[in-house]
ROBA-231838 format. One record per residue (C-alpha): residue number from 1; residue in three letters; x negated, y negated, z negated. Coordinates in steps of 0.2 Angstrom, whole numbers, plus 2048, in hexadecimal, padded with zeros to 3 digits. Layout:
<recs>
(NUM; "ala"; (X; Y; Z));
...
</recs>
This chain:
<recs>
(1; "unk"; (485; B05; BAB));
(2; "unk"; (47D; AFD; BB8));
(3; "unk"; (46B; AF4; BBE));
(4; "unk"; (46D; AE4; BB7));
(5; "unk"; (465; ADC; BC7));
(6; "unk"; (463; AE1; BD7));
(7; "unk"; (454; AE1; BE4));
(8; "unk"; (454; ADC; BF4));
(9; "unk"; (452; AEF; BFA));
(10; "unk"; (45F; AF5; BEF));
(11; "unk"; (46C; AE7; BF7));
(12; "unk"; (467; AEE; C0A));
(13; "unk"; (467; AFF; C06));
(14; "unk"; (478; AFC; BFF));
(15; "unk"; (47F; AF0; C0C));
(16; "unk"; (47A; AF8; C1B));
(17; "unk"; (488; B04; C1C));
(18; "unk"; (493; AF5; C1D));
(19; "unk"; (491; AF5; C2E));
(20; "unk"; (499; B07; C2C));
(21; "unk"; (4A9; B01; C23));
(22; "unk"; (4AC; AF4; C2F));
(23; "unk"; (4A8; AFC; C41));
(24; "unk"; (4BA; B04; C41));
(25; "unk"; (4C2; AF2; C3D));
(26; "unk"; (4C3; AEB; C4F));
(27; "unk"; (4C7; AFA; C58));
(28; "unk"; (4D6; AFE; C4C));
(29; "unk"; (4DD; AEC; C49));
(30; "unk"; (4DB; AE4; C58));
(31; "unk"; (4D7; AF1; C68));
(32; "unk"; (4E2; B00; C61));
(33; "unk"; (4F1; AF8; C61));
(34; "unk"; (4F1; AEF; C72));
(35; "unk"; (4EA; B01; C79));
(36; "unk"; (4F8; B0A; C74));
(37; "unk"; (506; AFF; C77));
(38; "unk"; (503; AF7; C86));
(39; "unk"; (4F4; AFE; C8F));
(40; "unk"; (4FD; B13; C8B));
(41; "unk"; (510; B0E; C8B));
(42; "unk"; (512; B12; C7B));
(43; "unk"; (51B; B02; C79));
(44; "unk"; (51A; AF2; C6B));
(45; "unk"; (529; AF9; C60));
(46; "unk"; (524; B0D; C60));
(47; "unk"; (510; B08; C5E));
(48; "unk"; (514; AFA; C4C));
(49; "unk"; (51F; B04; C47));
(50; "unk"; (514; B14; C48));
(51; "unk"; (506; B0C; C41));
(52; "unk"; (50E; B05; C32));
(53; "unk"; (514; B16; C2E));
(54; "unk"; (504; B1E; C30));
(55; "unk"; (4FE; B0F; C22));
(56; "unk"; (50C; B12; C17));
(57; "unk"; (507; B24; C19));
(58; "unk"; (4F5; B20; C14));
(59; "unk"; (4F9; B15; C04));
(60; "unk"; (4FE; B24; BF9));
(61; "unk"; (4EC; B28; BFC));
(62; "unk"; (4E3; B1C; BF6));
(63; "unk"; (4E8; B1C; BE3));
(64; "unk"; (4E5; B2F; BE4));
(65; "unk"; (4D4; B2B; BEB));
(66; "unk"; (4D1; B1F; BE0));
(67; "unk"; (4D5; B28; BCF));
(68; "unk"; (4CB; B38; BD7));
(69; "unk"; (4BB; B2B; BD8));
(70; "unk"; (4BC; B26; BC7));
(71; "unk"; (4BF; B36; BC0));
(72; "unk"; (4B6; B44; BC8));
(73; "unk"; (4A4; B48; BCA));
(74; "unk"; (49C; B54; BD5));
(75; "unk"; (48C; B59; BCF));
(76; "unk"; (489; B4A; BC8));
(77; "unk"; (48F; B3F; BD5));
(78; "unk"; (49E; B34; BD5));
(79; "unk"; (49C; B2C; BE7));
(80; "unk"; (491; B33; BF3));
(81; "unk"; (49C; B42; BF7));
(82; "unk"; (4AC; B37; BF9));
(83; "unk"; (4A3; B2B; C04));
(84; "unk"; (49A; B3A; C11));
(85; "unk"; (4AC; B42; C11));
(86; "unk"; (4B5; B31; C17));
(87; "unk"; (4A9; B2F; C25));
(88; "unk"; (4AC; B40; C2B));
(89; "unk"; (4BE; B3E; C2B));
(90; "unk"; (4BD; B2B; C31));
(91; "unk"; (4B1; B32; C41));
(92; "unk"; (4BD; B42; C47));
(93; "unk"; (4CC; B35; C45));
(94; "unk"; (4C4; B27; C4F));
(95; "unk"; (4C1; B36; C5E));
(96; "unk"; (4D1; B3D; C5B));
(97; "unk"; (4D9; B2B; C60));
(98; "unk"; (4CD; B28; C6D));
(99; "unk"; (4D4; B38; C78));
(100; "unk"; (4E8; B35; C78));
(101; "unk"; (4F5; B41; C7D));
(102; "unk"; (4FD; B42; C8F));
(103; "unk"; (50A; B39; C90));
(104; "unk"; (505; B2D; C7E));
(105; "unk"; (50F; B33; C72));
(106; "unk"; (511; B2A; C62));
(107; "unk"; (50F; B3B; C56));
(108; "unk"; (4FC; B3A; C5E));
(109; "unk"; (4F9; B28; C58));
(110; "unk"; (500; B2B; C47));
(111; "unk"; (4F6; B3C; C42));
(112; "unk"; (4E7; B34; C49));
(113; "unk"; (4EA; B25; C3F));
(114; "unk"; (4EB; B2F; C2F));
(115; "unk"; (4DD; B36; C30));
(116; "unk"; (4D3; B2A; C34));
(117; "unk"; (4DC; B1D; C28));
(118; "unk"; (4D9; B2B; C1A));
(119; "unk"; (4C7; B2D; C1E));
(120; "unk"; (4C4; B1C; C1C));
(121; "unk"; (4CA; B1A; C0D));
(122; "unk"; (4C2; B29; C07));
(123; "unk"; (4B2; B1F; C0B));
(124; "unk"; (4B5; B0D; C06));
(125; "unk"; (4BE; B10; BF6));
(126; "unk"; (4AE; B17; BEF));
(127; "unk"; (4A1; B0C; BF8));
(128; "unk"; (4AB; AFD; BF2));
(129; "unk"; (4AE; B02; BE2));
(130; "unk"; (49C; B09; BE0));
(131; "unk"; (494; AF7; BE6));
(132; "unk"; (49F; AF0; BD7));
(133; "unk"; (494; AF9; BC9));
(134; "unk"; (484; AFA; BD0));
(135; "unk"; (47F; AE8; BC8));
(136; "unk"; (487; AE0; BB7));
(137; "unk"; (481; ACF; BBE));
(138; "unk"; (490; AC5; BC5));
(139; "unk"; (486; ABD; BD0));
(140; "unk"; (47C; ACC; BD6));
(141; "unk"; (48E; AD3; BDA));
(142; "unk"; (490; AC4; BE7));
(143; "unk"; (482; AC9; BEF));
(144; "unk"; (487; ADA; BF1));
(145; "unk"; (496; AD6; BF8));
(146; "unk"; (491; AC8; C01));
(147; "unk"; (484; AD3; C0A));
(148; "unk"; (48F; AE2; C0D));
(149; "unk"; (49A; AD7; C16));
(150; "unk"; (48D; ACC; C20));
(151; "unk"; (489; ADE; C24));
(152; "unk"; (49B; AE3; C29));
(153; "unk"; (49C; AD3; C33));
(154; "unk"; (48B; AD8; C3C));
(155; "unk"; (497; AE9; C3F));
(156; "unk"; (4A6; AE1; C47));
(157; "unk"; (499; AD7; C52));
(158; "unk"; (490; AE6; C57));
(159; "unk"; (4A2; AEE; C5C));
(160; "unk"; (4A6; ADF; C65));
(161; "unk"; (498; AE1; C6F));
(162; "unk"; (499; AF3; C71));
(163; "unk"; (4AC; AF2; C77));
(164; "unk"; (4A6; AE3; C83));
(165; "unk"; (498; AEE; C8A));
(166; "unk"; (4A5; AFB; C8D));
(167; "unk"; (4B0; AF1; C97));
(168; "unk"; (4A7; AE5; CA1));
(169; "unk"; (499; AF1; CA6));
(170; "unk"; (49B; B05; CA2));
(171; "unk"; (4AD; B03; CA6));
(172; "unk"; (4B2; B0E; C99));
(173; "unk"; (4BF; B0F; C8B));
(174; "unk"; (4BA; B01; C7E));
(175; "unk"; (4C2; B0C; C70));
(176; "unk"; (4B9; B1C; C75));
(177; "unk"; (4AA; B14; C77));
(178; "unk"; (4AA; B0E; C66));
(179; "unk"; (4B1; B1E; C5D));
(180; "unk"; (4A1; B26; C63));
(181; "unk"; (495; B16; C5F));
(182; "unk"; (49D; B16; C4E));
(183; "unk"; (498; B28; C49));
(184; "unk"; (487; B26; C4F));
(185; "unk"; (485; B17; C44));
(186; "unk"; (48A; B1E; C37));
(187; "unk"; (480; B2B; C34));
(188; "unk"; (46F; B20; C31));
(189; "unk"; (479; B15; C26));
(190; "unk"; (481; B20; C1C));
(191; "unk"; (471; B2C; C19));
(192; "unk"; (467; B1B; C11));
(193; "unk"; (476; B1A; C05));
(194; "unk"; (474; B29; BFF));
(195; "unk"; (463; B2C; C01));
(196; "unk"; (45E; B1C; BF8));
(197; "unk"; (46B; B14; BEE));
(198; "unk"; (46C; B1F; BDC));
(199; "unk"; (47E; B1E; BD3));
(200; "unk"; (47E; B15; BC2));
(201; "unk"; (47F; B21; BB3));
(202; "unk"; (48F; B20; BAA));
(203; "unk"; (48C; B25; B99));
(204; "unk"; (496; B15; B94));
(205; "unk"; (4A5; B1B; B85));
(206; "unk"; (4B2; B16; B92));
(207; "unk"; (4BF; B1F; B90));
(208; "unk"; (4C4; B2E; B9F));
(209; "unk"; (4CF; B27; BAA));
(210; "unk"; (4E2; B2B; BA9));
(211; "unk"; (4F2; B29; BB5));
(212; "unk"; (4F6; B1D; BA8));
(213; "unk"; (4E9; B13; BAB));
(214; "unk"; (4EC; B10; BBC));
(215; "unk"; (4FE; B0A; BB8));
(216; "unk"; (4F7; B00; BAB));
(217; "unk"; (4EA; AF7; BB4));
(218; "unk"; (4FA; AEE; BBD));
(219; "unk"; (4FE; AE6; BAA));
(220; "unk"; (4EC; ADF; BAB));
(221; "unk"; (4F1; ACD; BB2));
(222; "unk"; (4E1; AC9; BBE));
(223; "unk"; (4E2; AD6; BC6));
(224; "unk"; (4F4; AD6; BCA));
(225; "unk"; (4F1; AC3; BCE));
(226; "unk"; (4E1; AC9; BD9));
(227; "unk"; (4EB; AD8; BE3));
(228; "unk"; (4F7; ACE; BE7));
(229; "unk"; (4EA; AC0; BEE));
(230; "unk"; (4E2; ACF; BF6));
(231; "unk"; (4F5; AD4; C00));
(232; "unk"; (4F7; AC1; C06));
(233; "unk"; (4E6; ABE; C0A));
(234; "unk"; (4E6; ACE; C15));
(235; "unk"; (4F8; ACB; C1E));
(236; "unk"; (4F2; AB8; C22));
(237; "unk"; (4E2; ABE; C2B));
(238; "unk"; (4E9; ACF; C2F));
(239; "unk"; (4F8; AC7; C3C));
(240; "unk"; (4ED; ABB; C46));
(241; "unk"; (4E1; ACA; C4A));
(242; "unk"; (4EF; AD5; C4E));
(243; "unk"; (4F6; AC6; C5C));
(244; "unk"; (4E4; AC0; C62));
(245; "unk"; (4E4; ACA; C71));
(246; "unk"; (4F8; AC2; C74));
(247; "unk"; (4F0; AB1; C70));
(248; "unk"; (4E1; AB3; C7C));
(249; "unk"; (4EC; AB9; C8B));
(250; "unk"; (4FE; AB2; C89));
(251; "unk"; (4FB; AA2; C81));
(252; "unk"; (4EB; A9A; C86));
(253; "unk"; (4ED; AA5; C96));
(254; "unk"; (4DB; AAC; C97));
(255; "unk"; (4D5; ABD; C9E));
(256; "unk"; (4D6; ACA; C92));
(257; "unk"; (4C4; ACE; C8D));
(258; "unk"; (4BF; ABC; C8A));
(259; "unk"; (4C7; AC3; C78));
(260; "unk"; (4B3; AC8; C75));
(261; "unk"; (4AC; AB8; C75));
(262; "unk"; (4B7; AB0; C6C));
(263; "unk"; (4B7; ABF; C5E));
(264; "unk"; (4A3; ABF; C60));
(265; "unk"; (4A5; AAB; C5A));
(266; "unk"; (4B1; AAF; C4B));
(267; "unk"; (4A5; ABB; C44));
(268; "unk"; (496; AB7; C47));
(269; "unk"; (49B; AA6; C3F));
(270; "unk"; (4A2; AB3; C30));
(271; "unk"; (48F; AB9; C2E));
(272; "unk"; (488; AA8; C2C));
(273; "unk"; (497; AA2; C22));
(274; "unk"; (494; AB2; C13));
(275; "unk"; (485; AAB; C10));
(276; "unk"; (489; A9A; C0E));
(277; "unk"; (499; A9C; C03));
(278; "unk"; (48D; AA9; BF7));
(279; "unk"; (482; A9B; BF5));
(280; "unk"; (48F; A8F; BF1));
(281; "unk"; (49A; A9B; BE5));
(282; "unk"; (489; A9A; BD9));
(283; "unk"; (48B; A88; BD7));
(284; "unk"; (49D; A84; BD8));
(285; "unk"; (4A7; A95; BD3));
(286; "unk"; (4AC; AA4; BDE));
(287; "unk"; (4BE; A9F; BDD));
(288; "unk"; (4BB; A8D; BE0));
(289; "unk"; (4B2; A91; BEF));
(290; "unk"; (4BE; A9E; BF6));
(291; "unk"; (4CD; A90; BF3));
(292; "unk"; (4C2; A85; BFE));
(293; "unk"; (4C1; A8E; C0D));
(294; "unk"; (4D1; A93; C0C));
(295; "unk"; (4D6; A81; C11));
(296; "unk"; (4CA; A7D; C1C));
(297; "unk"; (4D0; A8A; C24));
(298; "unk"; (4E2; A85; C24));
(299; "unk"; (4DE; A76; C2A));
(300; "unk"; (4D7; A7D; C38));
(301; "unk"; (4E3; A89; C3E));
(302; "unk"; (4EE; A7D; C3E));
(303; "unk"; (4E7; A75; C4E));
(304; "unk"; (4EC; A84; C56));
(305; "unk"; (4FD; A7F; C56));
(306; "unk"; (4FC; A6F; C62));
(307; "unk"; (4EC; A79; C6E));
(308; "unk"; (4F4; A80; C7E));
(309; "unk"; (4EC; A87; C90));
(310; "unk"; (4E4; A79; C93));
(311; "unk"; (4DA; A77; C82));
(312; "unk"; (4D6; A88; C82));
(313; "unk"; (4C3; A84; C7F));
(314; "unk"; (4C7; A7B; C6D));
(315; "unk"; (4CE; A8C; C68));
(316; "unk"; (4BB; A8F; C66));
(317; "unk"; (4B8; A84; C5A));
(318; "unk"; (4C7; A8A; C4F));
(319; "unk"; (4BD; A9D; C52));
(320; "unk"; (4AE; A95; C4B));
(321; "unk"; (4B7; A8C; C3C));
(322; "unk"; (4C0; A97; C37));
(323; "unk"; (4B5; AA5; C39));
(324; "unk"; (4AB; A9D; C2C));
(325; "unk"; (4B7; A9D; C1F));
(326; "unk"; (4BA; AB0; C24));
(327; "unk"; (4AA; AB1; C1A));
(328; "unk"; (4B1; AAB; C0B));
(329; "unk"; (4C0; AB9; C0E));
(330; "unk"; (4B3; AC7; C0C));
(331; "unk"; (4A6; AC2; C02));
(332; "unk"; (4AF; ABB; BF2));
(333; "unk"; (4BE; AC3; BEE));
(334; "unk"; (4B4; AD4; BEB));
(335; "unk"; (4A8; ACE; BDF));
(336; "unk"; (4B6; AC6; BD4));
(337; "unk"; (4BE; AD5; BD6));
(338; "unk"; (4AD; ADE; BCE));
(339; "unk"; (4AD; ACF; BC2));
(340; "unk"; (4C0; AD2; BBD));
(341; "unk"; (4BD; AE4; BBC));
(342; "unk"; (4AE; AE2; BAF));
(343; "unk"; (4BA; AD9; BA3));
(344; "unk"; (4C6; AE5; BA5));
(345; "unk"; (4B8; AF2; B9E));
(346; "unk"; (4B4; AE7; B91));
(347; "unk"; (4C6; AE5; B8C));
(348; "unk"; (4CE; AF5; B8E));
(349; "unk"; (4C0; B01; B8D));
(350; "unk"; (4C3; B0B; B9D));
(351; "unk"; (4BA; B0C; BAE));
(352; "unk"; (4C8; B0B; BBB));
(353; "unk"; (4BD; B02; BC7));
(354; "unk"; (4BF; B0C; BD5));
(355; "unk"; (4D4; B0D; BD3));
(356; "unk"; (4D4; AFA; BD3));
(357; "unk"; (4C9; AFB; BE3));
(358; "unk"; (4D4; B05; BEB));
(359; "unk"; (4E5; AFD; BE5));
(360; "unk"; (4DB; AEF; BED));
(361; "unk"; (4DA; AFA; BFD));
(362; "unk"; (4ED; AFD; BFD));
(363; "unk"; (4F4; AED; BFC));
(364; "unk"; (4E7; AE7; C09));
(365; "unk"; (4EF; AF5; C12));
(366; "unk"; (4FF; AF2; C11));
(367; "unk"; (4FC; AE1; C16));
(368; "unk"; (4F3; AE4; C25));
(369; "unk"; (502; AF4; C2A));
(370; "unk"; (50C; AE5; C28));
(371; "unk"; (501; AD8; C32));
(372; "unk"; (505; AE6; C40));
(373; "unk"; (515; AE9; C3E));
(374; "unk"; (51B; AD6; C3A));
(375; "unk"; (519; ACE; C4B));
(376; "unk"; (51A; AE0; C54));
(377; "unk"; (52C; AE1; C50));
(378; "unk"; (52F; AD0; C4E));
(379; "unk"; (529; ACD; C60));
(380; "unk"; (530; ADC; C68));
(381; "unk"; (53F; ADC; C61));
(382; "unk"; (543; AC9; C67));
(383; "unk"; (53A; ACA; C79));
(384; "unk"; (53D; ADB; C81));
(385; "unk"; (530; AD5; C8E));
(386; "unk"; (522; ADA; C87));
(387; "unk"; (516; AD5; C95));
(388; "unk"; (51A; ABF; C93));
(389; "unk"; (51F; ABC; C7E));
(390; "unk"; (521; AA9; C7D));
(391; "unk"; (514; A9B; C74));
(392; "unk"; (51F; A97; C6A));
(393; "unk"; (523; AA7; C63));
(394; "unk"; (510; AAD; C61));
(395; "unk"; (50D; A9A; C58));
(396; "unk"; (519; AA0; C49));
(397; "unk"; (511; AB0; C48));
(398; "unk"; (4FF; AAB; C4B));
(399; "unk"; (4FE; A9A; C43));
(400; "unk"; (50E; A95; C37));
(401; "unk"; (50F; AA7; C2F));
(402; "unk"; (4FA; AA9; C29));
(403; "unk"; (4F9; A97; C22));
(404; "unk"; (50B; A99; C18));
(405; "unk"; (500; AA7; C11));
(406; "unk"; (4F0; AA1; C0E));
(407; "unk"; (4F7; A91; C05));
(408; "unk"; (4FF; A9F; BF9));
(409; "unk"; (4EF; AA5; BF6));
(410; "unk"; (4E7; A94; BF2));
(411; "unk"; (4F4; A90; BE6));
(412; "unk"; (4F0; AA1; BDE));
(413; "unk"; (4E0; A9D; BDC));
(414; "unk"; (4E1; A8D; BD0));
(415; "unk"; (4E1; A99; BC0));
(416; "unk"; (4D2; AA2; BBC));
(417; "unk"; (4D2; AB4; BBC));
(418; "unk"; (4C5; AB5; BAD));
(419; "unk"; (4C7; AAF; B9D));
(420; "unk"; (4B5; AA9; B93));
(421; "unk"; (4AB; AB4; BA3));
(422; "unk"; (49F; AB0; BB0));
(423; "unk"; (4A1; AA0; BB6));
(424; "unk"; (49F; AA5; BC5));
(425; "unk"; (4AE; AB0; BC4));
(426; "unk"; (4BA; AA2; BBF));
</recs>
């Protein structure tokens, strides 16, 4: 079904348009929100609320895009034409958002965020989900991932900069800047994917993929163990993202673009850490090594909660830390996925990678919609001041509510989600 082991060339070729997937990530997580809500006067309540619906909106997508994956073929191909499509779509939404409406309105914001959201998944549903079957070596699968992500993570470094560049020296919109850096960089990225990565032949005698199956697949145990890791996982990281730009300014009281260089230390730490968590999962166990760094980086986000103005400079070192174990985030929960989903073919005889790839997308969606809207409402609703929000109130948000999380991901993790598999895998 697929190369049994990959080359070096094949594993760039593939990777490189992770830097695709990711370059829309700051700019709708982090910038978007502030942008809208504070910067247009769209307001905190009007801009969660509008964004979780545009989410909620998008998740009837991804199923559908999803089964369409794993079921159609255009001229032979199963993802190339869903992947050019989903850039398309992914470029005219991020233009679209860049150019808002006069006065801001929030019917702007959510159609923009639709099409955008929708394009993206269009895209990463098959890219993912395509990386899953190109190798039937669980270790080769970690290096997949693992380099798709360093890539994603060289991505969000490059839109850190970009956004930087924009404000401190062309003293243009960070947000339109990277709309229109983003579509350029795609388009290089995206031909060498096509151009040099082939699609597996599947000639297996899997079954053709039903709607039954994809209710079924939530009757396979790991993966309903693994999607609900996948929502938690997502909301804990999800939140603090969302509130950095509230921690930067309101709590430790610093000026408002310092939020680069502490994002450029998180992720560049995030690089350095893929690599070293891949190497470790071939020794110890993927979901060993991913239980790991989830504590270490409890432990250190923890420290947040006794920091203040005054040790604002320690906060760095909780960037770096924890940006290592953000390595540990991307790299390992997608190739146990892959592994999971290879038992799954073995056992029930149908390929319903990619629907399990984008149920994966959902719940990651929900979550973050949810990361949005939790402390959007929750702050908004209690502090009608939106201009000065209270430490205290930020620390439960920020701090208290990820690392709840986490630990529930942690605990999830003490059962294996193989059975007799890769070792790696369990």
């Amino acid at each position: 079904m697929g190369i049994s082991r990959l080359s070096t060339k094949t594993v760039f070729f593939y990777s490189l348009s992770g830097l695709v997937s990711s370059l829309p990530l700051l700019p709708i997580a982090i910038i978007l929100p502030e942008w809208y809500a504070r910067d247009l006067g769209l307001g905190l309540v009007t801009t969660g609320i509008i964004i979780a619906l545009a989410r909620l909106l998008d998740l009837f997508t991804d199923p559908i895009i999803g089964f369409l994956v794993d079921r159609v073929r255009w001229r032979g191909y199963r993802y190339k034409p869903f992947i050019i499509l989903g850039a398309l779509l992914v470029s005219a939404g991020f233009i679209f958002l860049s150019y808002p409406s006069s006065p801001v309105t929030g019917w702007h914001l959510g159609v923009g965020l639709f099409i955008l959201y929708t394009g993206w998944s269009l895209f990463q549903i098959p890219y993912t989900s395509w990386g899953a079957v190109i190798s039937t070596h669980s270790y080769d699968r970690t290096r997949l991932t693992g380099a798709r992500e360093l890539f994603g993570m060289i991505g969000l470094l490059l839109s850190i900069f970009i956004s930087l560049m924009a404000v401190s020296y062309l003293d243009y919109s960070p947000f339109k800047t990277l709309a229109y850096a983003a579509s350029i960089i795609a388009i290089p990225c995206i031909y060498l994917l096509i151009r040099c990565i082939p699609e597996p032949s599947f000639t297996t005698p899997f079954k053709s993929i039903k709607a039954a199956h994809i209710r079924s697949l939530f009757k396979f145990q790991p993966c309903r163990r693994l999607f609900l890791c996948w929502f938690l996982n997502s909301l804990a990281n999800g939140i603090p993202a969302v509130l950095l730009p509230f921690v930067i300014t309101d709590f430790f009281q610093l000026d408002k673009n310092s939020i680069y260089s502490y994002l450029i230390a998180y992720f560049l730490a995030g690089a350095i850490g893929a690599t070293l968590w891949i190497r470790t999962s071939k020794r110890w166990g993927k979901r060993l090594v991913w239980q790991i760094a989830i504590w270490v980086n409890i432990f250190c986000f923890a420290q947040v909660l006794w920091m203040g103005p005054e040790t604002s400079s320690l906060f760095w070192i909780v960037c770096v830390i924890t940006g290592l174990t953000l390595g540990a985030d991307l790299a390992l929960p997608p190739s146990i996925q892959a592994d999971v989903m290879e038992s799954d073919r073995a056992e029930n005889k149908v390929d319903r990678t990619a629907v399990c790839f984008s149920i994966s997308s959902l719940v990651s969606k929900i979550a973050l919609s949810l990361a949005i809207c939790i402390p959007f409402l929750g702050l908004g609703l209690t502090h009608s001041d939106t201009t000065s929000v209270p430490s205290s109130s930020i620390l439960i948000y920020y701090v208290v509510v990820p690392i709840f999380l986490k630990a529930s991901v942690a605990f999830i993790l003490l059962k294996p989600f193989t059975s007799g598999g890769s070792p790696s895998a369990a």
